[in-house]
C-alpha positions in Angstrom: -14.7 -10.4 15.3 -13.0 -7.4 14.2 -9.1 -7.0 14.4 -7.7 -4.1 15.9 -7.4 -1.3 14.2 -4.1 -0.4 12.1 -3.6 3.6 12.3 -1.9 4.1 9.2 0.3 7.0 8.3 1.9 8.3 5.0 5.3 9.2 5.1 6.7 11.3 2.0 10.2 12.0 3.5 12.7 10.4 6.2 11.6 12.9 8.4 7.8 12.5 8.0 8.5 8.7 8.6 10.2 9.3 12.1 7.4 11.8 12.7 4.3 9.1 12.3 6.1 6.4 14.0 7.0 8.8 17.0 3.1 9.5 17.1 2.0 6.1 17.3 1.1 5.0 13.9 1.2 1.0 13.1 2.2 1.2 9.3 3.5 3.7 7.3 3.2 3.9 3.5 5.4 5.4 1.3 6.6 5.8 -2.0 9.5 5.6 -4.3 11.2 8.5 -6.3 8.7 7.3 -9.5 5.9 5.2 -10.0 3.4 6.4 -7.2 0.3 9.3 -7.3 2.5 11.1 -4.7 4.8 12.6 -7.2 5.7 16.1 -5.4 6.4 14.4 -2.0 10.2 13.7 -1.5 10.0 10.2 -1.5 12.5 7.4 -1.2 15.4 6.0 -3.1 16.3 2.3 -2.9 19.0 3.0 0.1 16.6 5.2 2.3 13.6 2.9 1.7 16.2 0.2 3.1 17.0 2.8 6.0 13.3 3.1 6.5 12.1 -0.1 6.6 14.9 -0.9 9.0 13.7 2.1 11.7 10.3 1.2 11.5 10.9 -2.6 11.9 13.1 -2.0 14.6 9.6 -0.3 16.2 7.4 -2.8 15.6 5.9 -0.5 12.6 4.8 -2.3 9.4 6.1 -0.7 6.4 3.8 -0.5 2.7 5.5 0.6 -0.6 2.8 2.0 -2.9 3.4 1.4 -7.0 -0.1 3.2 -7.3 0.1 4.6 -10.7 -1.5 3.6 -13.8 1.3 1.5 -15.5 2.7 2.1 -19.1 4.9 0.0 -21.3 7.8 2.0 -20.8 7.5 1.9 -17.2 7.5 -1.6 -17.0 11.4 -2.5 -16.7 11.6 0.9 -13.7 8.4 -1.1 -12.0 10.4 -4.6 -11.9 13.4 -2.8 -9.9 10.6 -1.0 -8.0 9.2 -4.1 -7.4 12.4 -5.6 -6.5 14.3 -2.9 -4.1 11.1 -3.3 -2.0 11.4 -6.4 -1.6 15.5 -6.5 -1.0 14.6 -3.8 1.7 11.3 -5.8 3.3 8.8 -3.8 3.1 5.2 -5.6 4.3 3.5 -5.2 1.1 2.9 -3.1 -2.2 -0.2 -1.0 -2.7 -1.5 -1.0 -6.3 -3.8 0.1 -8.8 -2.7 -1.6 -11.7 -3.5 -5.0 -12.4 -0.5 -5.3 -14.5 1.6 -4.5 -11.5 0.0 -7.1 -9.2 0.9 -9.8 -11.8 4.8 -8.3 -11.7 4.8 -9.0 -7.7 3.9 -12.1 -8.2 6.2 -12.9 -10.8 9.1 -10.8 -9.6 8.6 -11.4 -5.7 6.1 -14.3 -5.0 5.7 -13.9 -1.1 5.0 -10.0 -0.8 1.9 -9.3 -0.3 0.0 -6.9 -2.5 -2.9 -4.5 -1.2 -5.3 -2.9 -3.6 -4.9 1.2 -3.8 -7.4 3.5 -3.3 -7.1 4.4 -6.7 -8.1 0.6 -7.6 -12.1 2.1 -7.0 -13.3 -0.9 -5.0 -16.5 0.5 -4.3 -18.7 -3.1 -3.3 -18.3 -6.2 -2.0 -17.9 -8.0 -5.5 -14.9 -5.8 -6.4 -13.5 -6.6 -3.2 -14.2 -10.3 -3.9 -12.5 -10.4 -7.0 -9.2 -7.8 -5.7 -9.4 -11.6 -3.6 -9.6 -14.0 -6.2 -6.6 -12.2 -8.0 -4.5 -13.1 -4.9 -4.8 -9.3 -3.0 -4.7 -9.6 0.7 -5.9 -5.7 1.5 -8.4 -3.3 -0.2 -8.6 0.0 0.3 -11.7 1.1 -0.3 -12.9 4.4 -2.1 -13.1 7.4 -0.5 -16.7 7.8 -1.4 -18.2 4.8 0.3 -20.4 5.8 3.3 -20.2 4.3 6.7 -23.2 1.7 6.0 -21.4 0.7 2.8 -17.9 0.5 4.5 -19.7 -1.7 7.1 -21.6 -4.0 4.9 -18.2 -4.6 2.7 -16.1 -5.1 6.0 -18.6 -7.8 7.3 -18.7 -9.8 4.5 -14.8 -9.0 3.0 -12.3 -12.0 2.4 -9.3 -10.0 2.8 -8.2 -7.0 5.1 -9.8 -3.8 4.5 -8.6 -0.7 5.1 -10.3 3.0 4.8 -9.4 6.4 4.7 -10.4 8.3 7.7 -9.7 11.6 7.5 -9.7 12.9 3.6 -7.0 12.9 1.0 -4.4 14.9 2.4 
C-alpha cells in the first residue's frame, strides 16, 4: 500500500521557508550556516532554525536539517553542536551522507531520526537495505535511477524512500 506522498521543499532562507509552507509543501529541508552541500544559500543559525521549526510545526509541516557534507576531523566538534541545536530546536530528522555523522546522531541524540542524502548514492535495493540495517529510516535515492528502478526499490524498501522529482535546483 503506498503512503501518501510527502511534497518536500528546500528552504535556504526564512523567507523561502514561509514561501514552501504557504504553497503547500509537507516538509521542508534546510540547512545550517556550515556543514551542508548548500553552502551559498543563506541558511540557518541555531535561533532561526528554532524560529523555523516552530512556524512550520505550528502548520503541521515536518522540518529535516541536512548535515550532507563529507565529514572531516576538524569538523567533527562543529557537527556535534550541529547535531545538537537540531535537536534542542526539533527538527524531524537529519539528512546525511556521511556514515560518520549517522553514528554522531545516534550517539549525540538517540531518538532523531536520520535519513540518507542524496549524496549517500543509494542506487539499488541492497544499498537501501543496508542505509536500514545501520538504523536509517529514509533514503533518498540518486538522481539517476529511472522510474522502473525507483519502482522496483520502493516495492521492496524497508524504510521510507524519498526521490527527487524535478532536478537539482
Amino acid at each position: 500500500m503506498m503512503k501518501h506522498p510527502e511534497i518536500l521543499a528546500p528552504a535556504g532562507s526564512f523567507d523561502s521557508l514561509i514561501a514552501a509552507v504557504q504553497c503547500g509543501a509537507n516538509a521542508v529541508y534546510l540547512g545550517g550556516k556550515g556543514l551542508n552541500a548548500r553552502r551559498n544559500a543563506g541558511n540557518f543559525d541555531a535561533e532561526e532554525l528554532r524560529r523555523a521549526v516552530e512556524y512550520c510545526h505550528l502548520r503541521g509541516v515536518k522540518v529535516y536539517q541536512t548535515i550532507n557534507i563529507v565529514m572531516f576531523e576538524d569538523e567533527i566538534d562543529e557537527a556535534v553542536e550541529t547535531i545538537r541545536a537540531a535537536a534542542a530546536a526539533g527538527v524531524d530528522a537529519v539528512l546525511t551522507q556521511d556514515l560518520a555523522v549517522a553514528r554522531m546522531v545516534r550517539d549525540c541524540a538517540p531518538t532523531l531520526p536520520i535519513h540518507a542524502s542524496t549524496q549517500m548514492t543509494l542506487h539499488n535495493l541492497d544499498g537501501v537495505k543496508m542505509a536500514a540495517d545501520l538504523g536509517l529510516t529514509r533514503a533518498v535515492l540518486s538522481r539517476e535511477l529511472s522510474r522502473d528502478q525507483i519502482e522496483y526499490i520502493c516495492q521492496r524498501a524497508p524504510i521510507e524512500i524519498e526521490v527527487f522529482a524535478h532536478g537539482a535546483l
